[in-house]
N, CA, C and O of each residue as an XYZ file, in Angstrom:
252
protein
N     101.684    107.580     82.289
C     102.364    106.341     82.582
C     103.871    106.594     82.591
O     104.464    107.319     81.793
N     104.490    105.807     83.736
C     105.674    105.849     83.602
C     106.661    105.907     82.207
O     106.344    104.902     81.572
N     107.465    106.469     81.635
C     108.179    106.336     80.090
C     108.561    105.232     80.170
O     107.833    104.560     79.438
N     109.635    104.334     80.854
C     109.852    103.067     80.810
C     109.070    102.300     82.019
O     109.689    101.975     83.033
N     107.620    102.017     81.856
C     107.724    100.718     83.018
C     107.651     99.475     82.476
O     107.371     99.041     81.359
N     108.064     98.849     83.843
C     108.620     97.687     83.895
C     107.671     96.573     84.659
O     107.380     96.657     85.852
N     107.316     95.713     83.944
C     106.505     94.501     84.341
C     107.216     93.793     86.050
O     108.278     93.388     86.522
N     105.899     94.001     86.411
C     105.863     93.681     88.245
C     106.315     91.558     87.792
O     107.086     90.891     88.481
N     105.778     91.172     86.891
C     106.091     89.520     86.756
C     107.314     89.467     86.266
O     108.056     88.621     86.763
N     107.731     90.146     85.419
C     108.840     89.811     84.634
C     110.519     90.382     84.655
O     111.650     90.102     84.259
N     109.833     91.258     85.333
C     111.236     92.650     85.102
C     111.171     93.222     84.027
O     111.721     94.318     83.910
N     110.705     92.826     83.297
C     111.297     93.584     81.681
C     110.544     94.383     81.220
O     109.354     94.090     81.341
N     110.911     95.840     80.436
C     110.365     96.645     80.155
C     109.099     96.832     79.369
O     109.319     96.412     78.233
N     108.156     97.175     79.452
C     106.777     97.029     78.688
C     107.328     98.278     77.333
O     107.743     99.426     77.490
N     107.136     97.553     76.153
C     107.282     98.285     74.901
C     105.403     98.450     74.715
O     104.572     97.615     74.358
N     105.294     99.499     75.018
C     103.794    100.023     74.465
C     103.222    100.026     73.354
O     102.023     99.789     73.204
N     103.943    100.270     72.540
C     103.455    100.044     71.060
C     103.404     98.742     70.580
O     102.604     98.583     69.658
N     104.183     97.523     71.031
C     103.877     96.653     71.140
C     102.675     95.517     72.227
O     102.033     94.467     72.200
N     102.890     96.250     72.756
C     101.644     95.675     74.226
C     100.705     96.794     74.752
O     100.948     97.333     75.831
N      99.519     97.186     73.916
C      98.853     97.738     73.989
C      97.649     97.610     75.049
O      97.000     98.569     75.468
N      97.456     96.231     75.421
C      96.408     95.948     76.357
C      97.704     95.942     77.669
O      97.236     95.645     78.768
N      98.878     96.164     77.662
C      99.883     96.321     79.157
C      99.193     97.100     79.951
O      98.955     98.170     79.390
N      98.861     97.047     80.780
C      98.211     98.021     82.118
C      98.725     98.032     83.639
O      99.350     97.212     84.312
N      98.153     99.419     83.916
C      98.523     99.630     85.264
C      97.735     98.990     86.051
O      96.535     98.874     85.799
N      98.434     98.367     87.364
C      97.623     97.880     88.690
C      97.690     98.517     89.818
O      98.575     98.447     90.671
N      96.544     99.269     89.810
C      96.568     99.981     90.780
C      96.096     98.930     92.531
O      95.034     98.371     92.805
N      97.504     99.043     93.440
C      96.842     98.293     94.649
C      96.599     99.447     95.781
O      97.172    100.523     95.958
N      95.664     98.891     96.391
C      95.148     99.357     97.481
C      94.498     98.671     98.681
O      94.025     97.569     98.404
N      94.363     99.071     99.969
C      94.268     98.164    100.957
C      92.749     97.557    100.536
O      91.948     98.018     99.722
N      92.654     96.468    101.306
C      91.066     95.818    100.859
C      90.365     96.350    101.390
O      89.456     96.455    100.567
N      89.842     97.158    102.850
C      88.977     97.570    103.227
C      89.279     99.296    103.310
O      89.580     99.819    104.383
N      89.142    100.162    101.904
C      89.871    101.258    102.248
C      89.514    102.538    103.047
O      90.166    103.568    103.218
N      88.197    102.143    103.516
C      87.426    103.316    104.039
C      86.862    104.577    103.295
O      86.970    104.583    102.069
N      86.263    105.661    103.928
C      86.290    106.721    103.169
C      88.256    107.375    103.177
O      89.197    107.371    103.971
N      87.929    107.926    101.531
C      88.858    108.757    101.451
C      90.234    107.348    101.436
O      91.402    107.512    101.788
N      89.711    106.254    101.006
C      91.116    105.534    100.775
C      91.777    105.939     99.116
O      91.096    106.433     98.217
N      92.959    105.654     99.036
C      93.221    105.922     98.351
C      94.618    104.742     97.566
O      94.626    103.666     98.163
N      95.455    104.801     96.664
C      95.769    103.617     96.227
C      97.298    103.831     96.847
O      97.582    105.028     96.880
N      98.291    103.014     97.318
C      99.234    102.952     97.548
C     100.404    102.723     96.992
O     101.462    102.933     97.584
N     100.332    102.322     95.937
C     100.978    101.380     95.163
C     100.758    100.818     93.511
O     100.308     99.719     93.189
N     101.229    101.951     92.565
C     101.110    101.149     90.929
C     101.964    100.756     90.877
O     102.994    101.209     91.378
N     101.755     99.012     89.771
C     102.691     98.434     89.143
C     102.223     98.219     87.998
O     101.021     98.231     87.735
N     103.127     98.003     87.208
C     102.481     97.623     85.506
C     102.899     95.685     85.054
O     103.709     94.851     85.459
N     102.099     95.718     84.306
C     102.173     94.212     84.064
C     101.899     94.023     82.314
O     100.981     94.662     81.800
N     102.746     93.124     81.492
C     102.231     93.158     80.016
C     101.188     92.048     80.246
O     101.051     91.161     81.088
N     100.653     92.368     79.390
C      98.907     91.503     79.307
C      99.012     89.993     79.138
O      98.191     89.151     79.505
N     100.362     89.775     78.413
C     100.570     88.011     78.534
C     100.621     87.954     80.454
O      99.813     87.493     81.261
N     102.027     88.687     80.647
C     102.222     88.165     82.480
C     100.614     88.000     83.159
O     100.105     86.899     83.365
N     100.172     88.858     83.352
C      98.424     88.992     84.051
C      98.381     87.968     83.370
O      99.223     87.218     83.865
N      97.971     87.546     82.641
C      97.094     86.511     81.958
C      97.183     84.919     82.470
O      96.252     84.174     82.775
N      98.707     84.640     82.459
C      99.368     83.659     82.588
C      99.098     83.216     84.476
O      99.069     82.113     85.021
N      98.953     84.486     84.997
C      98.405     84.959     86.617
C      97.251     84.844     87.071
O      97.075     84.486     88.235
N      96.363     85.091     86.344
C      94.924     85.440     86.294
C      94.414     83.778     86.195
O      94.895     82.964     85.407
N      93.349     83.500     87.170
C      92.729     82.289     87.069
C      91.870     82.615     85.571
O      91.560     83.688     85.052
N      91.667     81.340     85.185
C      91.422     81.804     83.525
C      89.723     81.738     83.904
O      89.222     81.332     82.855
N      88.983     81.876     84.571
C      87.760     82.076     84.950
C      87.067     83.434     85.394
O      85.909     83.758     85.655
N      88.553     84.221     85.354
C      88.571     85.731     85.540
C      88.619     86.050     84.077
O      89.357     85.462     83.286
N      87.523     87.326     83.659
C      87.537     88.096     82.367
C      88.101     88.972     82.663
O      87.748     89.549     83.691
N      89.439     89.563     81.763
C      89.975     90.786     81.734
C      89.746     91.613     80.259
O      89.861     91.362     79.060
N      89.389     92.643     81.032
C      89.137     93.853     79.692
C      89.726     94.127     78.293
O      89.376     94.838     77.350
N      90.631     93.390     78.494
C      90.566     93.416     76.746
C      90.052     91.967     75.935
O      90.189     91.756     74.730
N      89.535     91.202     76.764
C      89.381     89.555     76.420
C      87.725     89.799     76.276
O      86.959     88.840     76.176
N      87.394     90.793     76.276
C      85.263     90.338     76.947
C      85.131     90.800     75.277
O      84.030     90.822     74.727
């Protein structure tokens, strides 16, 4: 992981030891074919996603 990343919602730097469920988002096109591959990480702290996330979506550290 990047040493300092920085939340795609917020700007502000993800302190890891404090935001342990913070994760990478890996994007990629929707239909990627064979051999697609991802284009694009951003990181997000687990409040931002959350606050994003329709709350009808389970995310992995919530199940």
């Amino acid at each position: 992981m990047n040493p300092d990343p920085t939340c795609c919602f917020c700007s502000r730097v993800i302190d890891l030891g404090q935001d342990g469920a913070a994760t990478v988002l890996r994007l990629g096109p929707v239909d990627p074919g064979p051999g697609g591959q991802v284009r694009q990480r951003a990181y997000a702290h687990s409040s931002c996603l959350r606050e994003r996330v329709h709350p009808s979506i389970d995310l992995w550290w919530e199940l």
